[in-house]
C-alpha positions as CSV (number, residue, x, y, z in Angstrom):
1,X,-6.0,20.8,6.2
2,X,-3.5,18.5,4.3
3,X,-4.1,17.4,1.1
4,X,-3.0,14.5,-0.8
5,X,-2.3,15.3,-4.6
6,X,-0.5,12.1,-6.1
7,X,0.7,9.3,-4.2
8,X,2.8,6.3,-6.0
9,X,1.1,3.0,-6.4
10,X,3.6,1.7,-3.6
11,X,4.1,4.7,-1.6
12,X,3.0,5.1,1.9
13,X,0.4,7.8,3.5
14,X,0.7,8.7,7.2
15,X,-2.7,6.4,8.9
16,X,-4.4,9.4,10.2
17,X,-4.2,11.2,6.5
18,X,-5.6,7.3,5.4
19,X,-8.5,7.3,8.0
20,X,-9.7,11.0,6.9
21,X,-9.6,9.5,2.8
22,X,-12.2,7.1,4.0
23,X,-14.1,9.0,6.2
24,X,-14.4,11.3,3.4
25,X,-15.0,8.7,0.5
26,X,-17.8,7.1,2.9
27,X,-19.5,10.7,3.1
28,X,-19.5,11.2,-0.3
29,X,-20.3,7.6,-1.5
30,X,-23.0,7.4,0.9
31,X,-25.9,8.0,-1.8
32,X,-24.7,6.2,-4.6
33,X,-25.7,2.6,-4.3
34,X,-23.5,1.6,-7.3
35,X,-20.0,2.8,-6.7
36,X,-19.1,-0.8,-5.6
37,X,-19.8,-2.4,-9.1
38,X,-18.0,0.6,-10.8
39,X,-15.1,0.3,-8.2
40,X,-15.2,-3.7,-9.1
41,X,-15.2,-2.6,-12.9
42,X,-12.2,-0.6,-12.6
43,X,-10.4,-2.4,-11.0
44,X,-11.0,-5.5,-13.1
45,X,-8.8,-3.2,-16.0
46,X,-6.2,-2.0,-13.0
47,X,-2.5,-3.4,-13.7
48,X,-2.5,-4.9,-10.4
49,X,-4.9,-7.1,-12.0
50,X,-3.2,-7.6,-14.6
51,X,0.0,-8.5,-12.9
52,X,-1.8,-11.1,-10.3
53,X,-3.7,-12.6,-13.4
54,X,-2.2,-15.9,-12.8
55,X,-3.6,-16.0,-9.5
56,X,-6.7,-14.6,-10.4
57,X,-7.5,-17.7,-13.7
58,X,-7.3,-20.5,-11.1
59,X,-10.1,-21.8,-10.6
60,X,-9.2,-22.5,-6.8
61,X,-6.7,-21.7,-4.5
62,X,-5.4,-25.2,-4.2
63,X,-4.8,-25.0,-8.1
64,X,-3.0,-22.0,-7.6
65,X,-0.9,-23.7,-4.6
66,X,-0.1,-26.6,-6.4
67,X,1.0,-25.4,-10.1
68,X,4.2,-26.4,-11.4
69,X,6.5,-22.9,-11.6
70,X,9.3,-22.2,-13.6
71,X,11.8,-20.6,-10.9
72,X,14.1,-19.3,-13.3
73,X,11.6,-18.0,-15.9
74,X,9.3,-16.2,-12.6
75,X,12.4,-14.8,-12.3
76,X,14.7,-14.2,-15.8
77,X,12.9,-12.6,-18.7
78,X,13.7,-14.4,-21.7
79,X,17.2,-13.2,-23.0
80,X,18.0,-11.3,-19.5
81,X,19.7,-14.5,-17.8
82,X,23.4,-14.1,-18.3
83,X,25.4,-16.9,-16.3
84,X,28.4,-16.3,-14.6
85,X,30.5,-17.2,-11.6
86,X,31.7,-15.2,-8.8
87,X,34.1,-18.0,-7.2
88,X,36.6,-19.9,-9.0
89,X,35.0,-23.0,-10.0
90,X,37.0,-26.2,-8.4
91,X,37.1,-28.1,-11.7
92,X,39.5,-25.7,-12.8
């Protein structure tokens, strides 16, 4: 039998090891009607939540869709944006 014992929130799990996790969880979840609000709950406080707020506080996808985005702050944290040039400008 292989176990898993910690896996990174973005690493990847051979299917077949996958398939025998929810087999399993299915078994064992089988008698406790409840384990989908709790599941909900928890992940309501998960980081991925956190990080996909914006998303989530839409009140519809088209809202979401059709917000104005900042490219340069989704992508600079304030006070990481350093300019520079890597050709020589032609104005020179």
């Amino acid at each position: 039998m292989i176990r898993i014992t910690v896996v990174d929130p973005t690493g990847e799990v051979p299917y077949h090891l996958v398939q025998q996790f929810w087999k399993s969880a299915d078994r064992e979840l089988a008698d406790d009607p409840s384990w989908g609000e709790r599941a909900g709950a928890f992940s309501i406080e998960s980081l991925g939540v956190q990080l996909y707020r914006g998303i989530l506080l839409r009140r519809s996808p088209g809202e979401f869709l059709t917000q104005s985005v900042s490219l340069f702050q989704l992508c600079y944290r304030p006070g990481d944006g350093d300019a520079f040039c890597n050709w020589e400008p032609r104005w020179r």
